[in-house]
C-alpha positions as CSV (number, residue, x, y, z in Angstrom):
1,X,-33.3,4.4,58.2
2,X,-30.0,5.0,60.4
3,X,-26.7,6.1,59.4
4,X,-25.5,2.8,58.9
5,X,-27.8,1.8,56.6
6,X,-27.3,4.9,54.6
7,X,-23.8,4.4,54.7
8,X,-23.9,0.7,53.4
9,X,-26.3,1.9,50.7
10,X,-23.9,4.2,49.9
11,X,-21.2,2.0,49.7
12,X,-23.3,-0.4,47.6
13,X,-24.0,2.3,45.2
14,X,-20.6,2.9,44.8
15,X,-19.4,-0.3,44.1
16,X,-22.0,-1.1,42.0
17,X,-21.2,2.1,40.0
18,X,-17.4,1.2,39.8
19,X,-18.3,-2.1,38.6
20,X,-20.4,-0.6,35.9
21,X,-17.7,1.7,34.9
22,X,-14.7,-1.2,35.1
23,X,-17.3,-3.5,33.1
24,X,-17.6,-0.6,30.3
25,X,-14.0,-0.1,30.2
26,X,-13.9,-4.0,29.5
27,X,-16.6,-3.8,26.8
28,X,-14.5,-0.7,25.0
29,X,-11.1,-2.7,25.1
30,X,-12.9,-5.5,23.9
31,X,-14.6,-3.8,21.2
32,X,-10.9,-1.7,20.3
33,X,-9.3,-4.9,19.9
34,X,-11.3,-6.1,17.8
35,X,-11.8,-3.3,15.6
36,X,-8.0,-3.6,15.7
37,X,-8.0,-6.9,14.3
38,X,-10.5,-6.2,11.6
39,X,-8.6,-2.9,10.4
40,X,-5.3,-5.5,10.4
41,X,-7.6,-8.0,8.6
42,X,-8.7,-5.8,6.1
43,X,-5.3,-4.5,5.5
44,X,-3.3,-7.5,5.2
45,X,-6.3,-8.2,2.3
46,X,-5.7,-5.0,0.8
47,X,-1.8,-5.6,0.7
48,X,-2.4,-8.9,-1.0
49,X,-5.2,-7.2,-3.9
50,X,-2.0,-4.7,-4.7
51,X,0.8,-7.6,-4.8
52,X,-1.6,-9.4,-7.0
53,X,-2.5,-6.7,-9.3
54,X,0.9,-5.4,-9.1
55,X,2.6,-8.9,-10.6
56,X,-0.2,-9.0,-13.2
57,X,0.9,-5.4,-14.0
58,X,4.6,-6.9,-14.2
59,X,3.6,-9.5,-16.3
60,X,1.9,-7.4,-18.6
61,X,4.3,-5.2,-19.3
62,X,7.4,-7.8,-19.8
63,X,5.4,-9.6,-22.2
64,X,4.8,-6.3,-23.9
65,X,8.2,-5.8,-23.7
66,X,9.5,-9.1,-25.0
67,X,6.9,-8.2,-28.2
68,X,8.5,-4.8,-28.6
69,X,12.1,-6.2,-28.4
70,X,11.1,-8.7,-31.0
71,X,9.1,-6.7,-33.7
72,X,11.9,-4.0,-33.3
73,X,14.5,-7.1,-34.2
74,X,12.7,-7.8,-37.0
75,X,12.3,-4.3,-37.9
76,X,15.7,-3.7,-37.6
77,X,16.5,-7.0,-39.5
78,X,14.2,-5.8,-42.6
79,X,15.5,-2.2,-42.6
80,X,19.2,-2.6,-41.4
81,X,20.2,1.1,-43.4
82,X,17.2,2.9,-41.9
83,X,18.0,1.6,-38.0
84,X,21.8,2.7,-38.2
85,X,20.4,6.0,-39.2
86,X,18.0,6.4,-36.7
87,X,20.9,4.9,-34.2
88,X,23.3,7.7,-34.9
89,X,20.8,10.3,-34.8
90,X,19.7,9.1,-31.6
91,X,23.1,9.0,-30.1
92,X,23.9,13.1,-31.6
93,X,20.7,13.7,-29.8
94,X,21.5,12.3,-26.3
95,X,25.3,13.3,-26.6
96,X,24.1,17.3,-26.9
97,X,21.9,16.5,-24.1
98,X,24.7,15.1,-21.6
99,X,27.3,17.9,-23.2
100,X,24.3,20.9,-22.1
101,X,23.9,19.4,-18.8
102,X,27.8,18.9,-18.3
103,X,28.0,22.9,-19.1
104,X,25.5,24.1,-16.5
């Protein structure tokens, strides 16, 4: 074997070593990307599960609300004395609060 050969050997190996290395760079991007996608997929999924459980959540608690605001009208309705009572002792208590925090 002369130099020549050697050297084209060489060469060979090289460029078959780059092309190697350029082809695993290829297979990593590739396989990046789509972990990308898949972590954006899943995401995007995950986003939607909260939104959806979040407006169920919402509509729970209005019509909970709505029930509240109704028995209390009735309540208040059937026990008109007791609910002005419980009004102006409500309003003492958050007046002494505001007055306290006015102070400091």
């Amino acid at each position: 074997m002369n130099h020549h050969d050697s050297e084209q050997r060489a060469k060979h190996a090289a460029a078959r070593a780059q092309h190697i290395a350029h082809s695993a760079i290829d297979d990593a991007k590739l396989r990046l990307q789509k972990l990308r996608e898949e972590a954006r997929q899943r995401g995007e999924a995950f986003l939607e599960e909260v939104r959806d459980r979040g407006n169920d959540l919402l509509k729970e608690a209005q019509g909970r609300g709505r029930k509240v605001v109704r028995t209390s009208g009735e309540w208040i309705s059937e026990n008109p004395i007791q609910a002005v009572g419980i009004a102006f002792v409500t309003g003492v208590i958050v007046a002494g609060l505001f007055s306290r925090r006015d102070e400091d």
